[in-house]
C-alpha positions as CSV (number, residue, x, y, z in Angstrom):
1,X,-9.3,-25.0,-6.3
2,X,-9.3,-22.7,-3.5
3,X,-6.1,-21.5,-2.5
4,X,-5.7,-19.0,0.6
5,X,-3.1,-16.8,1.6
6,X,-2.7,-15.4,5.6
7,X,-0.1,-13.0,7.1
8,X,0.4,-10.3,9.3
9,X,-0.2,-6.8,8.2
10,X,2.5,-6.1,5.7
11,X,3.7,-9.4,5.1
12,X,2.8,-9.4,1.4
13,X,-0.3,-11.7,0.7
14,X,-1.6,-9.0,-2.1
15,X,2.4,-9.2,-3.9
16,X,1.6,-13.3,-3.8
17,X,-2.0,-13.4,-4.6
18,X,-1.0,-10.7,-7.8
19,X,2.1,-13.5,-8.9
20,X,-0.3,-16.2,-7.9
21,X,-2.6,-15.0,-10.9
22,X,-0.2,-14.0,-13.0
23,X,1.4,-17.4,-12.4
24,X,-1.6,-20.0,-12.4
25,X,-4.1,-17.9,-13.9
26,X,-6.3,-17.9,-10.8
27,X,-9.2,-15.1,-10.0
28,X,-8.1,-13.1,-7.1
29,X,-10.1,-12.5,-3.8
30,X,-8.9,-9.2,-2.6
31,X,-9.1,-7.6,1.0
32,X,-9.2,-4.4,-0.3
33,X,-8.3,-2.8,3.3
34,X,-8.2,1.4,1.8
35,X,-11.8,0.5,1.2
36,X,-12.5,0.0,4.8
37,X,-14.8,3.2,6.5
38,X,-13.0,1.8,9.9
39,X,-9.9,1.7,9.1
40,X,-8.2,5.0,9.6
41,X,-10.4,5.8,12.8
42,X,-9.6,2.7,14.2
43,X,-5.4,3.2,13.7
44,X,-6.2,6.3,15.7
45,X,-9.0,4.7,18.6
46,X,-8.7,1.1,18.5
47,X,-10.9,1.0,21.5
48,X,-13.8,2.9,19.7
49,X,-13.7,1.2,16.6
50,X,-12.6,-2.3,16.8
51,X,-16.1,-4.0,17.0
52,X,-17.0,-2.1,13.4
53,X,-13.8,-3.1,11.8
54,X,-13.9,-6.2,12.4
55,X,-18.1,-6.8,11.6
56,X,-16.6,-5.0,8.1
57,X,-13.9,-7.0,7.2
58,X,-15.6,-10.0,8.5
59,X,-19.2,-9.7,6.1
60,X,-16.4,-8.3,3.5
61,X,-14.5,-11.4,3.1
62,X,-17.2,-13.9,3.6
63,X,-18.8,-12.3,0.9
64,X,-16.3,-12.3,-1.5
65,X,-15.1,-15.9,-1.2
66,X,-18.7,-17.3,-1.3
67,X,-19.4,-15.2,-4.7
68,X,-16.1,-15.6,-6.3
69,X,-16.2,-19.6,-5.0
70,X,-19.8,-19.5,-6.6
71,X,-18.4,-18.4,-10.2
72,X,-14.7,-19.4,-10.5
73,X,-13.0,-22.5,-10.6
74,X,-9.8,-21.6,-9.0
75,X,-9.6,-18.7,-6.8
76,X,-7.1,-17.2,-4.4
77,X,-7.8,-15.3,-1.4
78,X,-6.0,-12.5,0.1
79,X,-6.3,-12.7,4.1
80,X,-8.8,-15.7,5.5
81,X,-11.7,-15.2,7.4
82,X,-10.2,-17.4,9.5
83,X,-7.3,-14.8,10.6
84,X,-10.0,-12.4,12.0
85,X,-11.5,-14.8,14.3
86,X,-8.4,-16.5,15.5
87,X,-6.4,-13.5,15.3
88,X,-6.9,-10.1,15.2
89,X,-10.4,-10.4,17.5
90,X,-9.2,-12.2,20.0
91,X,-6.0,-10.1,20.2
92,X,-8.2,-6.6,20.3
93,X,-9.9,-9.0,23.3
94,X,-6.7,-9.8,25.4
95,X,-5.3,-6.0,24.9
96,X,-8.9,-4.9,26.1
97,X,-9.1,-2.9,23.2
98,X,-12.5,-4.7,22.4
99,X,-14.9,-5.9,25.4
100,X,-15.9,-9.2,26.5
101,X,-19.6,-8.5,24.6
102,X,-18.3,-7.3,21.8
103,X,-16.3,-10.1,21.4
104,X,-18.9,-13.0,21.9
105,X,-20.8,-11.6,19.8
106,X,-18.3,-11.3,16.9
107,X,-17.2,-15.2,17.2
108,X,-20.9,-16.3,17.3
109,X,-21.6,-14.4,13.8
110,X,-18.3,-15.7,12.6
111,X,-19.0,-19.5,13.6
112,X,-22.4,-19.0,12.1
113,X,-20.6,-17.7,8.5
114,X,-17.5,-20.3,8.6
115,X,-20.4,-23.0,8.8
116,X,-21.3,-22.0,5.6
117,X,-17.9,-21.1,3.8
118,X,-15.7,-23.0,1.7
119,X,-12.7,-24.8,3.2
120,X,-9.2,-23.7,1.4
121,X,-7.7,-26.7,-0.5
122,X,-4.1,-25.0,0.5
123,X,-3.5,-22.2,3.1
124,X,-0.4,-20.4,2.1
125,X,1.8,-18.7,5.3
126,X,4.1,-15.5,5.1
127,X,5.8,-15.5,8.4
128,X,7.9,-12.5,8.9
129,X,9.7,-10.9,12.1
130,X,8.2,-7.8,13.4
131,X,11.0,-5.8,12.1
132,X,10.2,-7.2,8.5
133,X,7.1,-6.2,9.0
134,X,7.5,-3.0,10.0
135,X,10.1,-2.0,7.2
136,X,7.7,-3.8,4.7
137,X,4.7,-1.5,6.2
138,X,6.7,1.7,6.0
139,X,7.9,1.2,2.2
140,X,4.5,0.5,1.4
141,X,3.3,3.8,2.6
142,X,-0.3,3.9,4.1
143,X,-0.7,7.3,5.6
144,X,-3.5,5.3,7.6
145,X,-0.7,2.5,9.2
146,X,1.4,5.6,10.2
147,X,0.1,5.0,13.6
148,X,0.2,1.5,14.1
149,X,1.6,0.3,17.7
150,X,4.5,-1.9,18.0
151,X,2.9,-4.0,20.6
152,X,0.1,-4.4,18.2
153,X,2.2,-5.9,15.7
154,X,4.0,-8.1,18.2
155,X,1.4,-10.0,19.5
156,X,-0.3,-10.3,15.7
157,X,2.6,-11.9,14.9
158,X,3.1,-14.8,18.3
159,X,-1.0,-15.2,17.4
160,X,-0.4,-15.8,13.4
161,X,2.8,-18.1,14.9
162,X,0.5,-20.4,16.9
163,X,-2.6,-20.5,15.0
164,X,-0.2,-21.9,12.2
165,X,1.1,-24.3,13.4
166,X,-1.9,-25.6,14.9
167,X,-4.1,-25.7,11.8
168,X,-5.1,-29.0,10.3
169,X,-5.3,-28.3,6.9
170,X,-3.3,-28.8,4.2
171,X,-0.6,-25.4,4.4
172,X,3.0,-24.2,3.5
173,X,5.0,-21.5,4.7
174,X,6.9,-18.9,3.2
175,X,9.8,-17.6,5.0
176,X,9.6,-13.5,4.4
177,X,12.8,-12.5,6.0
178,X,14.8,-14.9,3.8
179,X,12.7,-15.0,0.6
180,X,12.5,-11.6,-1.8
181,X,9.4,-13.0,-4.3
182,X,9.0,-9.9,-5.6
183,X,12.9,-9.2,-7.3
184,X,14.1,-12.6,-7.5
185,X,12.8,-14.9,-9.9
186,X,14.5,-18.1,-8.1
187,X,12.5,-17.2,-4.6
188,X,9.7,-17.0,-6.3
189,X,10.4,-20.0,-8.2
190,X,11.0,-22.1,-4.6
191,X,7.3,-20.8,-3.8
192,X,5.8,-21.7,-6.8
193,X,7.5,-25.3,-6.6
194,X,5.8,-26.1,-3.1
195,X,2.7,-25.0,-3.9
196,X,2.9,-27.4,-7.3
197,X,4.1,-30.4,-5.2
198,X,0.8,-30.0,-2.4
199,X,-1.6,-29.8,-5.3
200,X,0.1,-32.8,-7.2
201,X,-0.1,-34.8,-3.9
202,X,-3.5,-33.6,-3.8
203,X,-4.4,-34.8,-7.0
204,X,-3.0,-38.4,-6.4
């Protein structure tokens, strides 16, 4: 089974994918974002380094998914490929913070790569407000997000909104602001519980 979890920066896919293991005893697929050589320059140039961010993170997760798909039975997968494409490229696009070039060419290397991935079996959504997600990113504490724009986040979050909902797979959402996964048991327990019904009904 291949399980994937997608949110907005902070939202708290590695928290789930880390309970998702510890729950089902599933092999993680990890983002791994401190790893990223972009990442810090581009927090303080978007403009200048968007392109190679997103070429990273792009190979990155392809990569991993196809390996660890290869080799496990059930995995889950922090952050889809599918959220840089749909996302976070076209968002740098529309905020002009990556050109029209730069751009084509990403989605014509991503549409060559999602021809060849794995579909997820369940995509798993933590929707948050911005102001969730921006107390969530300061408690965390990555020198790295200090300088993160507020815009930046906003339109993230309308983008994540709207791909959601218009996704055809099999998905269910988890409501951030009202569910603490992490310190209550029973929140967690209500995740846990819709993810067992879709893979019953899956199953039938």
């Amino acid at each position: 089974m291949y399980t994937a979890i997608a949110g907005n920066i902070g939202s708290g896919k590695t928290t789930l994918t880390e309970l998702l293991v510890k729950n089902y005893g599933w092999t993680a697929v990890y983002e791994q974002p401190d790893d990223n050589p972009y990442i810090a320059n581009f927090y303080d140039d978007m403009r200048r380094w968007s392109f190679n961010l997103q070429i990273y993170f792009l190979q990155k997760r392809y990569s991993h998914v196809i390996s660890s798909w290869k080799t496990y039975k059930n995995i889950v997968q922090d952050r889809t490929i599918y959220e840089d494409a749909y996302i976070f490229a076209p968002n740098l696009h529309s905020m002009g913070l990556l050109s029209t070039t730069d751009y084509e060419t990403y989605i014509s290397l991503f549409n060559l790569l999602n021809s060849l991935a794995p579909t997820p079996d369940l995509l798993i959504y933590l929707k948050a407000s911005v102001p969730t997600l921006i107390n969530l990113i300061a408690k965390r504490g990555r020198i790295y997000e200090n300088s993160i724009r507020l815009d930046y986040i906003t339109s993230l979050n309308k983008r994540y909104d709207d791909w959601f909902n218009s996704y055809k797979g099999r998905k269910i959402i988890v409501d951030v602001d009202n569910l603490n996964i992490i310190d209550s048991p029973a929140d967690l327990g209500e995740v846990l519980q819709k993810i067992d019904a879709e893979f019953n009904s899956l199953f039938q």
